[in-house]
C-alpha positions in Angstrom: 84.0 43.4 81.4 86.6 41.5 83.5 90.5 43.0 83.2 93.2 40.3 83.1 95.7 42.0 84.4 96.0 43.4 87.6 98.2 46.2 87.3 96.1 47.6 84.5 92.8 47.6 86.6 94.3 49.0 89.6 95.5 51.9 87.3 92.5 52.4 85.9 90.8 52.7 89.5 93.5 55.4 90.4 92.3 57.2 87.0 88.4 57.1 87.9 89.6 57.8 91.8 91.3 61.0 90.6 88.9 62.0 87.6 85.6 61.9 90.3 87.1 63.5 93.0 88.0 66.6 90.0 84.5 66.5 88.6 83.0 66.8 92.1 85.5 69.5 92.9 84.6 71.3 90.2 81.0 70.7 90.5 80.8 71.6 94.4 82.8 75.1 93.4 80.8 76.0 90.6 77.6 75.8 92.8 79.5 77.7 95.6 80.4 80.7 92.7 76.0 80.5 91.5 75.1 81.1 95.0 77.5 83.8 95.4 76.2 85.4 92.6 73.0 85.2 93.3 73.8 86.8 96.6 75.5 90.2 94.4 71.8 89.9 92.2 69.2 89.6 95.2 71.3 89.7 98.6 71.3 86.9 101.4 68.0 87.0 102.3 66.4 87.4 99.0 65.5 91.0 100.2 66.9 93.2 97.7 69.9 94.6 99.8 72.2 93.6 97.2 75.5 94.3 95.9 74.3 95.0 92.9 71.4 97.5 93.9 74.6 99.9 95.8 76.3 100.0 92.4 73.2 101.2 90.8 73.0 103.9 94.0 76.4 104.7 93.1 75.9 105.2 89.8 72.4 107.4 90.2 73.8 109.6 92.8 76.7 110.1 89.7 74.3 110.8 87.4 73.1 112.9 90.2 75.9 114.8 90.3 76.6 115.2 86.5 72.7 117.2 86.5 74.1 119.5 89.3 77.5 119.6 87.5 75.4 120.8 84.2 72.9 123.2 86.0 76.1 125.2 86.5 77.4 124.9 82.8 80.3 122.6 84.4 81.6 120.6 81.9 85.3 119.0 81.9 87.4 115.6 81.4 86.0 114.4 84.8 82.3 114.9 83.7 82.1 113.2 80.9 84.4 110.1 82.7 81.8 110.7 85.3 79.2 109.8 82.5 81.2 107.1 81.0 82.0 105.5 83.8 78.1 105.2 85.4 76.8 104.2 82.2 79.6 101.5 81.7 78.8 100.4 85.2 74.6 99.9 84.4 75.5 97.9 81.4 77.6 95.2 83.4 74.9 95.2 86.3 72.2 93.9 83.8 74.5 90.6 83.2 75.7 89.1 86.4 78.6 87.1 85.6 82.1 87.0 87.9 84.1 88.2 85.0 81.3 91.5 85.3 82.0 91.7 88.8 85.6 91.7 88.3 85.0 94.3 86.1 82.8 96.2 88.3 85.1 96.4 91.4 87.5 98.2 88.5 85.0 100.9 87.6 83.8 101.4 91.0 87.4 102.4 92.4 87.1 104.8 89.2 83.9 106.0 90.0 85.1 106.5 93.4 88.2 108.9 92.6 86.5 110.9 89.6 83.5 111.3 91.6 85.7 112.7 94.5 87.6 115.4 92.0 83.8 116.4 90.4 83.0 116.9 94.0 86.1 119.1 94.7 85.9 121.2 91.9 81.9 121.9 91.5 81.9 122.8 95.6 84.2 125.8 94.7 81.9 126.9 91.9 78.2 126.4 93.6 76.8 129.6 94.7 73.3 128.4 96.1 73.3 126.9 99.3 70.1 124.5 98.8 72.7 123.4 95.5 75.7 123.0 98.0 73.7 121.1 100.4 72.4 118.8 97.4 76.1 118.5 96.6 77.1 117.4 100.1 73.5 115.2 100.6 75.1 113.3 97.4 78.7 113.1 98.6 77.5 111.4 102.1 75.5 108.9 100.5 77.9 107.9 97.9 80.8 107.0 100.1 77.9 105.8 102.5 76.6 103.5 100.1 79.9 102.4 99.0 81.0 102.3 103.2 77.6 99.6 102.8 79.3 97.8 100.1 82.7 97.2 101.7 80.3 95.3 104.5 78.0 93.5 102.2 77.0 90.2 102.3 78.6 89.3 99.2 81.8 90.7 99.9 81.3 88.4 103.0 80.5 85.5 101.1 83.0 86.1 98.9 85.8 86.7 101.4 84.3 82.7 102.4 84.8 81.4 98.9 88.1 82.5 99.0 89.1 81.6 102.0 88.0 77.6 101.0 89.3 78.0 97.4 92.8 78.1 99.3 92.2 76.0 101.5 93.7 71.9 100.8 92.4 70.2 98.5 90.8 73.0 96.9 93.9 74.9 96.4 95.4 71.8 94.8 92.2 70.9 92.6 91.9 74.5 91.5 94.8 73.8 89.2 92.3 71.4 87.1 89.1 73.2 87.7 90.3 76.9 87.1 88.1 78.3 89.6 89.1 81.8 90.2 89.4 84.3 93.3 86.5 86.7 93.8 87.0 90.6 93.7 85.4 92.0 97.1 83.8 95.4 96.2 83.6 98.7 98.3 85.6 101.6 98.6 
């Protein structure tokens, strides 16, 4: 195909210019945003110490709580958030997807402050001491675990992304691309 005029071809070259460095923008982030995720599934290493498996601590040691909550007939709005929240949280950590994780980093902070005020309350009404050392075995390794998560290596990885999704020409591209900032997770 031969173009007769000049000024036509040259446009057209800015066009394919400008559509291949999008496409390979949007193609390098979206493989940047699969290995992060696969880094909140599995962890750096491939070793388990994930993201995901401290949620699912953080949720057990809430469902933890709720059976120590009910061996003393405790039942009240934060319970049953308690319950809601954890079970909410399980569901989204079956599908990994950033929108989840976004999501996630929601009901955590939740989790966080409901499990806090369960904590608060059943520690006044616990009369066994094995029952209040339970209690205060599962206090010190949720905010452990969620201490853990603050440091993890997808909140690292993520703090990266973000860091080169605003960097130039990323920052720029991202307007055509609409890759999105990743919620860090923790406490």
């Amino acid at each position: 195909m031969k173009l007769s005029n000049y000024h036509v071809a040259r446009i057209l070259m800015i066009v394919v210019i400008i559509a291949s460095v999008i496409l390979g923008n949007m193609r390098s982030m979206n493989q940047e945003t699969q290995k992060i995720l696969e880094i909140f599934e599995v962890g750096e290493d491939k070793d388990g110490l994930s993201a995901r498996n401290d949620l699912l601590d953080r949720c057990n040691d809430s469902m933890n709580m709720l059976s120590l909550a009910n061996r003393y007939n405790y039942s009240s709005d934060p319970v049953i958030e308690l319950n809601d929240i954890s079970a909410e949280m399980k569901m989204l950590l079956s599908q990994a997807s950033l929108k989840n994780i976004n999501k996630l980093a929601e009901l955590n902070s939740e989790l966080t402050n409901i499990f806090d005020s369960v904590y608060s309350e059943l520690k006044t009404k616990i009369s066994k001491e094995t029952d209040r050392k339970l209690l205060t075995g599962l206090y010190d390794d949720f905010h452990s675990t969620g201490n853990i998560l603050s440091r993890s290596d997808y909140n690292q990885a993520a703090l990266e992304y973000n860091e080169l999704a605003q960097s130039f020409p990323n920052n720029i591209l991202s307007l055509f691309n609409r890759s999105q900032r990743l919620t860090l997770l923790g406490e």
